[in-house]
C-alpha positions in Angstrom: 152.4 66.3 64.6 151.2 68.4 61.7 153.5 70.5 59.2 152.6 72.7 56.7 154.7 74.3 53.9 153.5 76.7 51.7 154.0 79.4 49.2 155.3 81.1 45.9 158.4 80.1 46.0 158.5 76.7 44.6 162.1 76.1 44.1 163.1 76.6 48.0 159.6 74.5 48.8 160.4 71.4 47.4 164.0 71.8 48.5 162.5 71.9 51.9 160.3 68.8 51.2 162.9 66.5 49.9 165.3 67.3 52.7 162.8 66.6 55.4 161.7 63.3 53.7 165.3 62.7 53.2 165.9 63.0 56.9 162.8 60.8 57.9 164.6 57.9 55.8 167.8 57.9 57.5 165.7 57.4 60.8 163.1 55.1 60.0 165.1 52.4 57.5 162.1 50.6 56.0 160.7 53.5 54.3 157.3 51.8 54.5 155.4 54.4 56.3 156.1 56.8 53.8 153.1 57.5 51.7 151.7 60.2 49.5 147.9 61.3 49.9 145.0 63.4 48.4 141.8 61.5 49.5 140.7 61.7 53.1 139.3 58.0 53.6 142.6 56.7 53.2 144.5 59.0 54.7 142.1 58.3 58.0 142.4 55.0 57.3 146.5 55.6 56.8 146.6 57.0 60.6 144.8 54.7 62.6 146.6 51.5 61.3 150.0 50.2 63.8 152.7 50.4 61.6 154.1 46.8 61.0 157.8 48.1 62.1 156.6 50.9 65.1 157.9 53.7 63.2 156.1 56.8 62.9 154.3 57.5 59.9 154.8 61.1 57.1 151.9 61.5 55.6 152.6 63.7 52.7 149.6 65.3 51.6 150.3 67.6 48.3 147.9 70.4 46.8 144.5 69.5 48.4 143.0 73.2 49.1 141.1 73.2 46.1 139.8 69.2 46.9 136.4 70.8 48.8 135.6 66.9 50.4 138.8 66.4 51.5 138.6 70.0 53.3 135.5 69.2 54.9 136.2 65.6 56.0 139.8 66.6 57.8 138.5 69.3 59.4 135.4 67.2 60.7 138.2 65.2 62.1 140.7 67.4 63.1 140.6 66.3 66.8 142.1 62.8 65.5 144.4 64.1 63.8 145.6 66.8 66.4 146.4 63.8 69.0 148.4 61.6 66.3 152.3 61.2 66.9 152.6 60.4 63.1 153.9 63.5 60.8 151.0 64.9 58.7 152.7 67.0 56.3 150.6 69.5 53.9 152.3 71.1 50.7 150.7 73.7 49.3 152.4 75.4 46.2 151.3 79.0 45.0 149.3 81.3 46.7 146.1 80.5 49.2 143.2 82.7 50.2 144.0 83.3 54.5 140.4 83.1 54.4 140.1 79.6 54.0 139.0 77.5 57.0 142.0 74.6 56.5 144.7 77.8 56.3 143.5 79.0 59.2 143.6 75.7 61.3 147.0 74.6 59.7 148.2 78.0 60.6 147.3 77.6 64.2 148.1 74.3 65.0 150.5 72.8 62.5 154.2 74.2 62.5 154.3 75.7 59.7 156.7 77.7 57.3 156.0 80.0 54.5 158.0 80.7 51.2 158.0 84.2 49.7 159.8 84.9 46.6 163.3 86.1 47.6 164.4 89.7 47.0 167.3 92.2 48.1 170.1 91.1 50.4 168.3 87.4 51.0 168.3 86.3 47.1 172.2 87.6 46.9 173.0 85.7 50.1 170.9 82.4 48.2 173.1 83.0 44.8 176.7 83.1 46.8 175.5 80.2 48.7 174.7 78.5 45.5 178.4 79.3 44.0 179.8 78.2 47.0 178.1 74.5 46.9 180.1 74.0 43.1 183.3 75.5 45.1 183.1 78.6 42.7 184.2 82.3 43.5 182.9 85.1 41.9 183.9 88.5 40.7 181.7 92.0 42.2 179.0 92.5 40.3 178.0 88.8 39.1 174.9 88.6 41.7 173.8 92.0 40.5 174.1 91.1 36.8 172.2 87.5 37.2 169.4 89.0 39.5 168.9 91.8 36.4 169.3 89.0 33.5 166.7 86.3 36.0 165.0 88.1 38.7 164.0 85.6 41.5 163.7 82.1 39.7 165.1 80.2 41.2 164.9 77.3 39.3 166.7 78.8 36.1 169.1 80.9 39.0 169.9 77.3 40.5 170.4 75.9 36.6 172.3 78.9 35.4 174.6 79.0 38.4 175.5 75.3 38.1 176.3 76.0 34.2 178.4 78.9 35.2 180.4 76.8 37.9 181.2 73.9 35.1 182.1 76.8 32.3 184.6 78.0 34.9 185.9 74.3 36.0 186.7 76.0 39.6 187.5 79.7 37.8 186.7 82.9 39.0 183.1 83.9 37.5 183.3 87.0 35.8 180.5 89.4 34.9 181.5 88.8 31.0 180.7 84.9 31.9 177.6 85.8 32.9 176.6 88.1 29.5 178.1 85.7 27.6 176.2 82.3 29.0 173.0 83.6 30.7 170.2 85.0 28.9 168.5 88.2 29.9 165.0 87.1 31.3 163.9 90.7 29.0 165.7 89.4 26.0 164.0 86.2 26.3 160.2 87.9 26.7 161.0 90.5 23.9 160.9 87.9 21.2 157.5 87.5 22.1 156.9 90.8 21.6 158.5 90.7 18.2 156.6 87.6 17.2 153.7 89.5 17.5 154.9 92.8 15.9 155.8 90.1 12.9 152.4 89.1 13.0 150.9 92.6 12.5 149.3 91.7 16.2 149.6 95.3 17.7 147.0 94.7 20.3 149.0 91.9 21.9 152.3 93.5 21.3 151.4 97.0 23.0 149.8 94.7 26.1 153.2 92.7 26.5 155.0 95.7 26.2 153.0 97.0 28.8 153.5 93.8 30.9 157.3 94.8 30.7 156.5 98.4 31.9 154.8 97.3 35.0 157.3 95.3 35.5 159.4 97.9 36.2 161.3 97.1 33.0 163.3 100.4 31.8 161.7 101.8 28.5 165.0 102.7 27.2 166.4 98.8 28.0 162.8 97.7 26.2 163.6 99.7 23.5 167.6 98.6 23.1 166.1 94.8 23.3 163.6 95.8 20.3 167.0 97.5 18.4 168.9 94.4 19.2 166.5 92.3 17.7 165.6 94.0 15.0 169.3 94.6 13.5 169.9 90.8 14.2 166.5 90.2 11.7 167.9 92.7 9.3 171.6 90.5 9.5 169.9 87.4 9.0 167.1 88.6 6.6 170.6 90.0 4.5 171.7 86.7 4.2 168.8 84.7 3.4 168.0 87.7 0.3 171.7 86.6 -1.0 170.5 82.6 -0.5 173.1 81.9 1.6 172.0 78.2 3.3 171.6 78.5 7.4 174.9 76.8 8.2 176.4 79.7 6.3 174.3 82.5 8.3 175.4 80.6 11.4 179.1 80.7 11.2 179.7 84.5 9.5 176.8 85.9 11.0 178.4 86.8 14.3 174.9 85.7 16.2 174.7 83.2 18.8 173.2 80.2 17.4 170.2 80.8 19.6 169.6 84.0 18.2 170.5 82.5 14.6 167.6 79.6 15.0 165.2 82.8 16.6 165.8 85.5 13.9 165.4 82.8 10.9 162.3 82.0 11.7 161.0 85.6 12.7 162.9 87.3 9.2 160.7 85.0 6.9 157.5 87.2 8.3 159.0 90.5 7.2 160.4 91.8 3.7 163.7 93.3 3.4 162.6 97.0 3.0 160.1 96.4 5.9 162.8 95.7 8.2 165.5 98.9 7.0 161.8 101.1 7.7 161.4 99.6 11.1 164.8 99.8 12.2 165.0 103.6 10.9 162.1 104.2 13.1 163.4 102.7 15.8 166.8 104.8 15.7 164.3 108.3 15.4 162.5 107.1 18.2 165.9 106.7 20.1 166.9 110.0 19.0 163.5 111.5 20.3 164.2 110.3 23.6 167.6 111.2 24.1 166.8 115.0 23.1 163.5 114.9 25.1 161.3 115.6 22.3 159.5 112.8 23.4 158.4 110.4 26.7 159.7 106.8 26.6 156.6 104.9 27.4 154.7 107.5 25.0 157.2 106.5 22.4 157.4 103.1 22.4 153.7 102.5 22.2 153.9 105.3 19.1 156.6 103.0 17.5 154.5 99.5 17.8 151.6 101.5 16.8 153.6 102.9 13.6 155.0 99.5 12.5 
């Protein structure tokens, strides 16, 4: 028997793996005919020995569509492989051309079983299901707030869900938890924005702003991030221009220390004054928007351009 699992979503895939290995140990106790491939002799090889215990073999064979030999050889052989009662299972993370000859005979004669990216109803089914594993209840409006701050990672959902759950110790999740614990995905990106802003990089500043745009990424929520960050450099920058030390700026600075550790760093790459004339353009480019005299997108790429 052949299966094949493959697809974008990585986190859900290698759930999928580990539970199906997980279930092949329970059955066959020895776990001796469990073996990990990527070259086609000794897979072949692998397959035609008798197992010493007459268990059925998994074959786990991970990542191989770009390995051109093995390709050629298995499907040269497919016949042998199509008549085994051993497992032969292909993994294939990311995404795969339908074009290529070992997707197209995996699709037809393996089972196989896709993983797209979760989205909608079916990523705030995944999240509840996730707060109910840690026994955790949540208030309205949590899964909307961590799709917004995460989007469909479900690797940091799965991480930030679990810190969550032990924050609460078995209390109700609020949205507040969430703003207070979970970093906006956007808030994480802008300071790579900013980083290049700070190093007079327009160029790559406009196209990661641009990244954020097609995105779908509000322009007004882009440009609250850049205010956000630019009134904690002016904070910090405050502070280091009076020489107070850093264990100072992080306990009456009101920042997280996160944000604290961020801002330090970025502050030294801008003067005092340059940071009061950036943040003044930044609150007439609000303004602009707000009364209409202006597009978003037009003005945000006016206000990188004008730093």
């Amino acid at each position: 028997m052949i299966i094949f699992l493959y697809g974008q979503d990585t986190y859900r895939m290698r759930e999928k793996l580990k539970e199906m290995i997980e279930r092949y140990k329970k059955i066959h106790k020895s776990g001796l005919n469990l073996k990990y491939f990527n070259d086609f002799t000794n897979l072949k090889d692998e397959i035609r020995q008798v197992p010493m215990f007459k268990e059925k073999k998994l074959a786990v064979i991970a990542d191989v569509f770009a390995n051109l030999d093995f390709k050629e050889k298995f499907l040269e052989n497919k016949k042998d492989f199509l008549k085994t009662e051993d497992i032969i299972l292909f993994y294939q993370e990311g995404e795969i051309n339908k074009n290529n000859s070992l997707f197209k005979f995996l699709k037809k004669n393996a089972k196989s079983q896709e993983f797209k990216f979760l989205g909608g109803q079916r990523l705030k089914t995944w999240i509840k299901k996730e707060f109910d594993r840690y026994e955790t209840e949540i208030d309205s409006g949590v899964l909307e707030k961590l799709i917004e701050y995460i989007g469909n990672d479900l690797w940091r959902m799965s991480n930030e869900i679990k810190k969550l759950a032990s924050f609460k110790n078995n209390k109700r999740v609020r949205v507040e938890d969430v703003e207070l614990l979970v970093r906006s995905k956007i808030e994480t990106d802008i300071f790579k924005t900013i980083d290049a802003i700070a190093e007079k990089n327009k160029k790559q500043a406009l196209k990661l702003l641009h990244k954020h745009l097609e995105k779908g990424d509000s322009p007004l929520y882009l440009l609250s991030m850049i205010n956000y960050q630019f009134r904690n450099l002016l904070i910090v920058k405050d502070f280091i221009e009076k020489h107070k030390p850093y264990d100072v700026i992080l306990k009456k600075s009101g920042l997280h220390p996160f944000v604290v550790k961020k801002t330090y760093y970025q502050s030294q790459k801008f003067t005092f004054q340059e940071l009061k004339k950036i943040y003044q353009k930044i609150f007439k480019v609000d303004l602009d928007i707000k009364t209409g005299r202006i597009q978003p997108e037009i003005a945000l790429d006016l206000l990188i351009t004008e730093i």
